[in-house]
C-alpha positions, 0 to 999 in steps of 0.5 A: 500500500502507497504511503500518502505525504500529508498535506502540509508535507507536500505543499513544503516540497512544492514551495521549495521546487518553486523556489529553487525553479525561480532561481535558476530562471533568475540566473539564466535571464540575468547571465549570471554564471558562476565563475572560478576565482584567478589568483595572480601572483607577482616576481618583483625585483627591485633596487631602493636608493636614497630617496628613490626607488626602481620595481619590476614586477612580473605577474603570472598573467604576463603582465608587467610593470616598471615603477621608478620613483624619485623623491628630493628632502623637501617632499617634491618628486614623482612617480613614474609607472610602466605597464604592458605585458611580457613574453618569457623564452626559458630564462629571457624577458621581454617586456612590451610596454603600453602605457605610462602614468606618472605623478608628480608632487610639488615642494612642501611649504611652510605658510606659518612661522610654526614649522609643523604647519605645511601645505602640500599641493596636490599630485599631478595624475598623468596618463599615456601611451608609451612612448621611447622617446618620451620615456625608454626603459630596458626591455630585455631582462635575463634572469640569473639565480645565484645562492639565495638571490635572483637578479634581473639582467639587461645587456644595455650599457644604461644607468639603472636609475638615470637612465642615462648610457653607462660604460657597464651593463648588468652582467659586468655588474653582477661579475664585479658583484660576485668578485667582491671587487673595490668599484661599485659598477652599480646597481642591479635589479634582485630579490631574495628567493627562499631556494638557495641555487648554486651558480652555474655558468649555463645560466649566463649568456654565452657573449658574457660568460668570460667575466665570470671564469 
């Protein structure tokens, strides 16, 4: 013999078929679907000096940004900041930039004889295309690994932070580096890595492997 839900039984599970019906309806004529959240991580090299500072930062997205900042002891400066995407070939980058934005801070001035009574003009924003006339940054990085540090190499005899023609380039920085020699040959772009990697000369490029025998 068939058992018989009670009324007040049925009319629950009809409300919840309703219910679960008009959602589903509401989720295909609104287009709203679920979707898997993407997590995009950042490699970032850097070089900090006084009052100044240069960040690469490679997204798993492939995607980039080049951020230089230079600031003076009264509080003026600005602030320039690249962006475009990457192509990775095993252990070379090339960056492809797109677009700039830069932003600029005027002086701190004193209005009162009170010292601690400033004003401070608001930053310029600036956006645009990039462009190497305008603003040309390396574009070309190989990524060298050594004991707990990974450095960011350009074959482009340029000053890191000036962006001006230097006699060195990267790997004659990182060679002096590594020799302990007296002549600081600059800066290089780096950061610490939680693996400790032996250094091995295949990880140089062929041109410049002589300045690590």
């Amino acid at each position: 013999m068939k058992k018989i839900l009670p009324l007040s039984t049925f009319l629950l599970l009809s409300l919840i078929f309703i219910a679960c019906s008009d959602y589903e309806e509401s989720i295909v004529n609104t287009g709203i679907s679920e979707k898997k959240v993407t997590i995009v991580d950042t490699t970032a090299y850097s070089i900090q000096g006084f009052n100044s500072s240069i960040s690469l930062g490679l997204l798993s997205n492939n995607t980039f940004y080049y951020r230089t900042s230079f600031f003076s002891c009264f509080g003026s400066g600005d602030i320039k900041h690249i962006s475009g995407d990457y192509i990775k070939e095993n252990t070379k980058i090339i960056l492809q930039p797109t677009q700039v934005k830069t932003t600029s801070f005027e002086d701190f001035y004193i209005l009162e004889e009170d010292e601690e009574d400033y004003y401070e003009n608001s930053p310029r924003i600036k956006t645009y295309p990039y462009s190497e006339e305008e603003f040309k940054i390396k574009n070309e990085y190989y990524i060298v690994t050594i004991n707990n540090k990974s450095y960011a190499l350009s074959e482009e005899k340029k000053d890191n932070f000036f962006s001006e023609k230097s006699p060195y380039n990267d790997f004659e920085r990182l060679a002096s580096l590594l020799k302990k020699e007296d002549e600081v040959l600059g800066s290089i772009l780096s950061r610490q890595t939680n693996d400790t990697t032996l250094f091995t000369i295949k990880q140089i490029p062929t041109k410049w492997r002589f300045l690590f025998k």
